[in-house]
C-alpha positions in Angstrom: -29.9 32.7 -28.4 -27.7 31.0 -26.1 -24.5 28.7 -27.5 -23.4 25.8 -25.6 -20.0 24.5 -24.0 -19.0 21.6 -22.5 -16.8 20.5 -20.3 -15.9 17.4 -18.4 -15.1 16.7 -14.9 -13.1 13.2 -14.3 -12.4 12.6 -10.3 -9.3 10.8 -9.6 -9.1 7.5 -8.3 -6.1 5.2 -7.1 -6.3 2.2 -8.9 -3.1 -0.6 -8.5 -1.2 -1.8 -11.1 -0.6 -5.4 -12.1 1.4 -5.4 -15.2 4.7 -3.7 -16.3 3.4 -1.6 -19.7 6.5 -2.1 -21.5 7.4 -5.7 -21.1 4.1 -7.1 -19.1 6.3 -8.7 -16.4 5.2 -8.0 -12.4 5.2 -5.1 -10.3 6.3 -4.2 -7.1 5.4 -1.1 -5.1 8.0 1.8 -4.9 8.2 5.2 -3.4 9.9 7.8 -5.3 10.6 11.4 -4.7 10.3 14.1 -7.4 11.3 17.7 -6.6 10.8 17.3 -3.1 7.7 15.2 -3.5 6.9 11.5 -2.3 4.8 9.7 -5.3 3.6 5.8 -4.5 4.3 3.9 -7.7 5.2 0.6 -9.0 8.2 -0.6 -10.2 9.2 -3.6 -12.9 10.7 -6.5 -11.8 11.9 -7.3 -15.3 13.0 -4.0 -16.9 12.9 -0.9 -14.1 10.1 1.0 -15.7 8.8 2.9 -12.7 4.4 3.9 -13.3 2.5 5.9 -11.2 -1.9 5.5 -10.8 -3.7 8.8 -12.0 -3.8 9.4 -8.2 -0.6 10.2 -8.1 0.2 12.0 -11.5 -2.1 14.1 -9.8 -1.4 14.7 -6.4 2.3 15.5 -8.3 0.3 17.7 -10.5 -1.3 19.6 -7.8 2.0 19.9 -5.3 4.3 21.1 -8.1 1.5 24.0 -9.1 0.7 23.0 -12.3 -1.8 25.8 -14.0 -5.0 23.8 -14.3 -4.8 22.0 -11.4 -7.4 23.6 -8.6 -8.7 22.7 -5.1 -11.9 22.3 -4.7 -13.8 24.4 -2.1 -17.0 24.7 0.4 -18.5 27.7 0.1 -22.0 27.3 2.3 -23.5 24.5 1.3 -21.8 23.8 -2.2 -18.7 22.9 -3.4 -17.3 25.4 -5.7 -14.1 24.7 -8.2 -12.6 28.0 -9.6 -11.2 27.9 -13.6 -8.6 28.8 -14.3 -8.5 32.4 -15.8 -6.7 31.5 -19.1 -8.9 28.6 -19.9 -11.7 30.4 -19.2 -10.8 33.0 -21.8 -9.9 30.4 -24.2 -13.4 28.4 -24.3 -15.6 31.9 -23.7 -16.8 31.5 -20.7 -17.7 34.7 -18.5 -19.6 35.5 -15.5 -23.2 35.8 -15.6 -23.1 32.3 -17.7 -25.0 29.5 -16.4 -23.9 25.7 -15.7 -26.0 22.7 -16.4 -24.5 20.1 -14.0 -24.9 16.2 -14.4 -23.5 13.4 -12.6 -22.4 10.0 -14.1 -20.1 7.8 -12.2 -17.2 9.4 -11.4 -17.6 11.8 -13.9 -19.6 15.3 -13.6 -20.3 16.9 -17.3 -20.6 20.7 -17.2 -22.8 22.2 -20.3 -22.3 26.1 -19.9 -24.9 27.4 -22.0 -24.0 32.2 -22.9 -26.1 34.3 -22.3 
């Protein structure tokens, strides 16, 4: 009998800013630098708050090596995503497993069904 996982796959997508979420006054782009790295953001007029898109929580994510942050690869003609070891381990999954893949949106759910 096999037992089912799921997972879910979000891409990333830059999407601007309008609104300050602490005191809803306007925006203004802003660059700031991190350890090292540049982020795009936007900055309050009003009270200073500084917010970043998901795009860039990300690309911050990735550059500072965050653990479950991984690149995505070509390997012939697919595009392979490796998991991280530890997460792996924690929801079961092992080689030999198999992956349902579907696509909605910008979204790809992963059903991994054990052998």
């Amino acid at each position: 009998m096999m037992s089912k996982l799921k997972l879910l796959l979000r891409t990333q997508e830059k999407k601007e800013l309008s609104t300050c979420p602490i005191c809803q006054s306007g925006l203004e782009e802003t660059t700031v630098v991190r350890k090292g790295i540049k982020l795009h953001g936007f900055k309050c007029k009003k009270c200073g708050e500084i917010v970043f898109p998901s795009s860039e929580v990300f690309k911050y994510e990735i550059l500072s090596g965050k653990k479950n942050v991984r690149e995505v690869r070509r390997v012939g003609n697919s595009i392979v995503i490796g998991l991280p070891k530890a997460l792996a381990e924690e929801v079961g999954i092992k080689s030999g497993d198999l992956a349902y893949f579907e696509g909605k949106g910008k979204e790809i759910r992963v059903d991994i069904f054990k052998k």
